[in-house]
C-alpha angles and dihedrals in degrees: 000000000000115000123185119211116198122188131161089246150027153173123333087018091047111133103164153028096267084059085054082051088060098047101045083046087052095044093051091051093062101032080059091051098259125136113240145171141158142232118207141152123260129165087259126045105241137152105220127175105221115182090339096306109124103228125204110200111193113193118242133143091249092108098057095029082120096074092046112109115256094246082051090046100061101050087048092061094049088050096050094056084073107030104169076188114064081024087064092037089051089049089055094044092049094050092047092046103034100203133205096207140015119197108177131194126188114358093180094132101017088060123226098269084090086083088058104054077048095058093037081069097041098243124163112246143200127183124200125206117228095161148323101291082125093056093036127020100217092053096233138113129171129210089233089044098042096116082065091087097061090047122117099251085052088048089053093052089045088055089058098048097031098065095054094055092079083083088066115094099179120025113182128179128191084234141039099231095064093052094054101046081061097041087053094053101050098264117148103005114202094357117128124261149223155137124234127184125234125269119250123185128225113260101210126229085351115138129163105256124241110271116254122190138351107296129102125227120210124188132198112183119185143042126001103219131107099255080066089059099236097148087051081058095051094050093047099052091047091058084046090052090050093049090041117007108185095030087081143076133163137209130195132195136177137046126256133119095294097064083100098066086047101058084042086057090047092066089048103032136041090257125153111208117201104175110214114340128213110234095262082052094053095048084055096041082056097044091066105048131090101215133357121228121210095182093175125162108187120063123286136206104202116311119227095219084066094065098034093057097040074058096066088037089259122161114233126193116191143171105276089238126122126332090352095076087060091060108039124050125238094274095063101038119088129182103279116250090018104121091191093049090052092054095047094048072048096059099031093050094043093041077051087055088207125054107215101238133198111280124235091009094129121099128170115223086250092064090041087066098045084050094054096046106043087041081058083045104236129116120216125276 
């Protein structure tokens, strides 16, 4: 079977965990014998082969977006949504290719055309939901801004992607609650549902050490911009370091525009900055810590860290907030952007020794793609 996985980045230009989705997909497709290979947008049109996937890049401005001015921005975003442009190139690559299945992911800077020149072929399609770029062009939504997606300028961008999802026969999301905002808001009528659960992939030999010694190792692994609440973090370890100064250390991972405050906070706190990590370095970063902190406070859909960390038996503590409610229970969960609230959730869920996590979360990437496919209804062939 040929799927075609289509995603608005890829390596080298991956920023986040949807784009990890895409490439363990893709991985598993070809580890099972099937043939795969991605579209995706770049700042220069190119055809790559990465770890055997074959990769179409379609040049759009979606990579540097960010640099735009905000008056550009905007018109940009109106204009994407039909883009004649990746919608012919698509056509091209479909009829070169000639898939058996497209599961798409974010489309935010490929357009949403791209469903069209797939049902014009008649090409069974999934869709899986990473955020609420449909809903909201920028993707983000904050706790304190949530009624945003009900006003009348987010109405009117719904009224431009809504109506292009009838094309869409199966739409998935790693949580319920995604799912649902979309559903309520008249997105995917009468296409069939589920919710499917991340890949994770085994990290092999990996096993969280034995504790030694009284300190206690936290670990924050993502982005480092303010929708991911790492200034929440900051705060809240430094309240934690006045009530204890030498129980805690903590351990952060990842690139973004906050990594100056971080190397200002490394000359005044016990912080180890690791900059970004490789998978295998992320599996040992987590198997010596003591609890991981997703201190998030925009709305998030179900972020990949959680079940890679439940892989390697790591507690995890999160804003109750989104998708993440679904996974952790009460007791790991604090109000999101409360500092105090953090450091408490800190104390309680390290004093416990052991966080109570989700049960049968986990899914190899193996069982990511049998999911998929048996969810499309087709077997492989």
């Amino acid at each position: 079977m040929k799927i075609c996985f289509i995603h608005n980045l890829y390596a080298p230009y991956a920023r986040g965990g949807a784009e990890k989705v895409v490439v363990r997909a893709a991985a598993a497709a070809l580890a099972e014998g099937h043939n795969a290979f991605v579209i995706t947008s770049a700042p220069e049109k190119d055809v790559k082969t990465i770890d055997g996937v074959k990769v179409y890049y379609i040049k759009t401005g979606y990579y540097n977006l960010g640099r735009y001015p905000l008056p550009l921005r905007l018109i940009w975003h109106f204009f994407n949504v039909y883009n004649l442009s990746v919608y012919c190139e698509c056509k091209i690559i479909f009829n070169l290719e000639k898939p058996d299945l497209i599961v798409s992911n974010n489309l935010l800077g490929l357009g949403y055309l791209i469903w069209l020149a797939a049902a014009k072929k008649g090409i069974r399609l999934v869709h899986i939901l990473h955020d609420v770029q449909m809903l909201y062009p920028s993707g983000l939504i904050y706790l304190d801004t949530a009624k945003n997606i009900d006003a009348f300028s987010a109405k009117m961008w719904q009224c431009l992607t809504k109506k292009f999802t009838k094309q869409v026969g199966f739409v998935a999301s790693p949580s319920k609650w995604l799912l649902e905002w979309h559903l309520a808001r008249g997105f995917f009528k009468g296409a069939k549902q589920s919710v499917i659960a991340n890949p994770v992939p085994k990290f092999s030999g990996v096993k969280r050490q034995a504790k030694t010694g009284s300190q206690i190792n936290l670990l924050y692994i993502g982005q480092l911009e303010k929708h991911k609440g790492v200034d929440v973090l900051l705060d809240a370890y430094e309240i934690l370091l006045k009530e204890s100064p030498d129980k805690y250390k903590l351990t952060i991972a990842g690139a973004g525009s906050l990594e100056k405050r971080i190397n200002d906070e490394l000359t005044k706190k016990p912080i180890n900055f690791l900059g970004n990590l490789s998978t295998k370095e992320v599996s040992q970063a987590m198997s010596e810590s003591d609890l991981l902190i997703v201190p998030s406070i925009c709305y998030e859909n179900s972020p990949l860290v959680i079940s890679e960390a439940f892989s390697v038996g790591l507690p995890v503590i999160g804003s109750r907030l989104g998708g993440v409610a679904e996974v952790l229970t009460d007791d790991c969960l604090f109000i999101p952007g409360d500092a105090l609230d953090l450091a408490k959730t800190i104390r309680r869920s390290t004093e416990n020794s052991q966080a109570p996590q989700a049960e049968n979360y986990i899914r190899t990437e193996k069982d990511y793609l049998k999911d998929l496919l048996s969810f499309a209804g087709l077997e492989k062939s």
